[in-house]
C-alpha positions in Angstrom: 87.1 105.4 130.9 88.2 108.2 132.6 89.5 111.8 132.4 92.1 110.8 130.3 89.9 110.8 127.6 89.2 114.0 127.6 92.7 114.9 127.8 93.4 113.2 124.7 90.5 114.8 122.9 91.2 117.8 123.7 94.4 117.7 122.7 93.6 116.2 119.5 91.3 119.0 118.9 94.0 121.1 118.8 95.8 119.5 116.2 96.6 116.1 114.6 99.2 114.3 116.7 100.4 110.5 116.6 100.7 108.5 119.9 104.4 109.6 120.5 103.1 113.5 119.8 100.1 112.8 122.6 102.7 111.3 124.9 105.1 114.4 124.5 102.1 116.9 124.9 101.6 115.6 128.7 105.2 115.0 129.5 105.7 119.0 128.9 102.5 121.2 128.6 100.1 119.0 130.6 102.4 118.0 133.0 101.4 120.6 135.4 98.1 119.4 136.2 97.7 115.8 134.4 99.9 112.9 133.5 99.2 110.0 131.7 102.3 107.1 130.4 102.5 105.8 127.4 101.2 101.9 128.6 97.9 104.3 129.3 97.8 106.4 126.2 97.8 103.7 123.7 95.0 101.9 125.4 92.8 105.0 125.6 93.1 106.0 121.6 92.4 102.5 120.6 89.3 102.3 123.0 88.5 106.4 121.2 89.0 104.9 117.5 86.4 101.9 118.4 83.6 104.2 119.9 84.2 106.7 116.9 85.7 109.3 118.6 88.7 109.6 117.1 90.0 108.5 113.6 93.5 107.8 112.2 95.9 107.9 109.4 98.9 106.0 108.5 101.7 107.6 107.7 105.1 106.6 106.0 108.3 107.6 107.8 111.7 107.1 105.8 111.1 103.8 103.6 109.4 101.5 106.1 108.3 103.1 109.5 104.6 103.6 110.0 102.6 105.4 112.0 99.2 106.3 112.6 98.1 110.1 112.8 95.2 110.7 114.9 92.5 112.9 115.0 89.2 114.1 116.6 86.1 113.3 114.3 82.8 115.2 114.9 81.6 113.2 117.0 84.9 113.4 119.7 84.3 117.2 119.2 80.9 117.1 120.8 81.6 114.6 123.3 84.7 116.7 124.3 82.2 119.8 124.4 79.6 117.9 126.7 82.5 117.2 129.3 83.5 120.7 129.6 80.1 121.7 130.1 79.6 119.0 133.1 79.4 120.0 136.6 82.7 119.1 138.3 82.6 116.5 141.5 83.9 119.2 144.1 84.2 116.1 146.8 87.3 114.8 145.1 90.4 115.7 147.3 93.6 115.8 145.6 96.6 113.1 147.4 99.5 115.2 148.7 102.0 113.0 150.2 104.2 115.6 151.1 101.3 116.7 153.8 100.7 113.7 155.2 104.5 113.3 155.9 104.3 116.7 157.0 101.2 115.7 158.9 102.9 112.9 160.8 106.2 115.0 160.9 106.1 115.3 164.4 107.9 111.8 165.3 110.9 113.8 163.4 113.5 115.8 165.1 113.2 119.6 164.4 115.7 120.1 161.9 115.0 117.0 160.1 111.4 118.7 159.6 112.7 121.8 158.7 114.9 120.1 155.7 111.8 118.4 155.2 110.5 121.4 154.3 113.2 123.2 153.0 113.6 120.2 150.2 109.9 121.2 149.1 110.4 124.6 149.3 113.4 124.5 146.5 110.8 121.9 144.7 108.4 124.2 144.2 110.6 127.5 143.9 111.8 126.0 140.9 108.8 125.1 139.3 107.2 128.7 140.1 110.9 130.1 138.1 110.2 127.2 135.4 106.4 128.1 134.7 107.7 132.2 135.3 110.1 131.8 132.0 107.1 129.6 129.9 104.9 132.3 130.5 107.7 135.1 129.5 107.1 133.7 125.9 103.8 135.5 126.1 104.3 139.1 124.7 101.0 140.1 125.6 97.9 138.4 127.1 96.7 136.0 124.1 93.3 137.0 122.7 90.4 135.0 124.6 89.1 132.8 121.6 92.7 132.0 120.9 94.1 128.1 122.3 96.9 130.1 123.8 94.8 132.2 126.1 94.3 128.6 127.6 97.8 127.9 127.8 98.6 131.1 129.4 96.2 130.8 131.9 97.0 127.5 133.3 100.6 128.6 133.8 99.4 131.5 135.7 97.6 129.9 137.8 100.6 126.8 138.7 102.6 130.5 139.2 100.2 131.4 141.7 99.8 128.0 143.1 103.4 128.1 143.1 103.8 131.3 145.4 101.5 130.5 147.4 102.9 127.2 148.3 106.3 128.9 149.1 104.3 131.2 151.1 103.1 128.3 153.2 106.0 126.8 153.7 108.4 129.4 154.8 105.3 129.9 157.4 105.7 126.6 158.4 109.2 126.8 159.3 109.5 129.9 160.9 106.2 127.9 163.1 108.3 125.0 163.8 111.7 126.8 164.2 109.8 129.1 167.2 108.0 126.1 168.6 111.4 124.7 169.4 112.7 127.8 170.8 109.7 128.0 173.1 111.0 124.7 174.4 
């Protein structure tokens, strides 16, 4: 098993969720930096529930609908608390297929690289304006022992992430509009 379940414990430290709960949870606060599908997440908890990591509940919906309530046992707790105290594998470099089009992007005429660029450009302006208003719910920095501190942090960081990636690519442009101008 992989990092996913960590993701799942860690979540399920933070509350009680069912399968559809866990599902939601990466679809719109771990999105940013994780993703997992439901033909994944299913898998992973019953794999959790047979190594004793996790527990569940079933629950009665309405008159007939069941469904089982997860959550971390002691044992998940400390296996959660031994990954976040591993040493990360720094060698591990991220895929970005928008740079290695960009990479190759020289076969391209120039403006077809510049709208190239310009469509990731919106992309990730609107993200940075999307992570901007989640963070806006914050009144004030949350306190540090507090599950929201981690929260907040995260989204400042896809904010900065953000920025700078808009940085880069209006660079970019103005780098490629000027090399065709010194044509």
């Amino acid at each position: 098993m992989g990092t996913l379940k960590y993701a799942i414990l860690g979540l399920l430290n933070r509350k009680s969720m069912t399968g559809y709960d866990l599902k939601k949870e990466f679809e719109t606060t771990l999105f940013e930096f994780w993703s997992a599908k439901h033909s994944q997440i299913y898998p992973e908890l019953k794999e959790l529930t047979k190594e004793k990591l996790i527990s569940f509940k079933i629950e009665i919906s309405g008159t007939i609908l069941e469904k089982k309530v997860y959550t971390i046992t002691d044992s998940g707790k400390k296996e959660l608390q031994n990954w976040l105290l591993e040493k990360e594998d720094k060698n591990i470099i991220p895929k970005d297929e928008f740079k290695l089009r960009l990479f190759f992007s020289d076969v391209l005429p120039v403006e077809k690289r510049i709208e190239l660029i310009d469509e990731q450009y919106y992309f990730h302006n609107k993200r940075k304006e999307y992570f901007e208003q989640k963070l806006s719910k914050f009144s004030n920095i949350p306190p540090k022992m507090d599950s929201e501190l981690s929260d907040y942090l995260v989204l400042l960081g896809g904010i900065k992430r953000e920025n700078m990636l808009c940085e880069w690519l209006i660079e970019c442009k103005k780098l490629i509009a000027n090399k065709e101008e010194q044509k």
